[in-house]
Each structure stands twice: as C-alpha cells, then as structure tokens.
C-alpha positions in Angstrom: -24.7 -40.8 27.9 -27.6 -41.9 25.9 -27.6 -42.1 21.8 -30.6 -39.1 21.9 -28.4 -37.3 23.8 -25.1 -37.8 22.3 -27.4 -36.5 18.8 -28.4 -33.8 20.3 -25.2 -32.6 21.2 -23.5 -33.6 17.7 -26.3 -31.5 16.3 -25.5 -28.4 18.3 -22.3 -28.9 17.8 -22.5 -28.8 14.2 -24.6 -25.6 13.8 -21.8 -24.2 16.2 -19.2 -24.6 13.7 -21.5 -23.5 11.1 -22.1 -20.6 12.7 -18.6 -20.0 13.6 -17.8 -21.0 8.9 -20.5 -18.5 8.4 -18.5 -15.9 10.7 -16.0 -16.3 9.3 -17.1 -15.8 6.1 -18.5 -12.7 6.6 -15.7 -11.1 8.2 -13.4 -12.1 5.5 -16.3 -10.7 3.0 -16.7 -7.5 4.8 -12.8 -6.8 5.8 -13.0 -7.0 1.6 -15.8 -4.5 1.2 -14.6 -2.3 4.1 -11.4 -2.1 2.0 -12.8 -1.4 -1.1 -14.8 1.4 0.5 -11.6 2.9 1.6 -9.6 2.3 -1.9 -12.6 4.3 -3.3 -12.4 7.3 -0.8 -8.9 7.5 -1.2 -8.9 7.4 -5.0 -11.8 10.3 -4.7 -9.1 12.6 -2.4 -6.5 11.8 -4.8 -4.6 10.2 -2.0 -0.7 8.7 -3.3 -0.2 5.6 -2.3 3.4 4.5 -0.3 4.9 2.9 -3.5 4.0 5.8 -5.8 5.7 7.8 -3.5 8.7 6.2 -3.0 9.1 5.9 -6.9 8.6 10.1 -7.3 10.9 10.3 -3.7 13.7 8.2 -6.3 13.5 10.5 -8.8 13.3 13.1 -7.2 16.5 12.1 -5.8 18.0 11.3 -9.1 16.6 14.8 -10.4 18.6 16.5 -7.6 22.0 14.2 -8.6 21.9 15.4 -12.4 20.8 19.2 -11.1 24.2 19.1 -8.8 26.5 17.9 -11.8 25.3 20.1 -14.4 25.9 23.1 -11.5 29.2 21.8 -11.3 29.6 21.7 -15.1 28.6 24.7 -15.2 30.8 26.3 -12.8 33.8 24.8 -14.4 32.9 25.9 -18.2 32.0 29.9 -16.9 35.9 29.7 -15.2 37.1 28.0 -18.3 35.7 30.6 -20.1 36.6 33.9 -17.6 40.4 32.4 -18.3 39.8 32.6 -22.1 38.9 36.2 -21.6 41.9 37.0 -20.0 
C-alpha cells in the first residue's frame, strides 16, 4: 500500500472516530435533556417519586404500630375501669 493511500485511509479513519466521539456525545447530552424533560413533567403531575414513597409507606407503617398499641391500651384501661365500677 502506498503512503497516499495509507493517508487517505488514516484520514477517514480519524473523522470515523470523530464521528463516532461526537455520537456519543450527543446521546449522552440528549439521554440528559430527555431526562430532564421528564423530571419536569413529572414534577408538573405532582408525581411521588419511589423513595418518597417508601419513606410515607414506613410511616405509615409505624403510624399503624402506635394506632394498634394505644387500641390495646385502651381496651385494657375501659376493663380496668368497668372492674372499678363494680
């Protein structure tokens, strides 16, 4: 293979990979807009995220806890008091 040649395909070869960097840059440029597009749609619907909702689903669950126990203290204080009435 001549030296021309061998140039000639260097060169292509080189705005092949620049083409491929620029690509890539793009993608990763849009895959950031295309999410912020969506963060900003959601936000608009009010939408609650997977971590918010596991920390209300915990309290909710620790709401329920205290809810059972004071039922239960409950119970026992209206029997304590029904055997003071006695």
């Amino acid at each position: 293979m001549s030296n021309n040649n061998q140039q000639a395909l260097d060169d292509i070869a080189e705005k092949i990979a620049g083409g491929l960097r620029l690509l890539g840059g793009l993608k990763q440029g849009a895959e950031t807009q295309v999410k912020s597009i969506v963060e900003g749609a959601l936000d608009q619907f009010d939408v609650v995220t997977h971590e918010r909702m596991q920390v209300q689903e915990a309290m909710l669950g620790k709401a329920r806890q205290e809810l059972a126990s004071l039922e239960g203290r409950v119970t026992e204080l209206e029997a304590k008091l029904k055997q003071l009435n006695h």
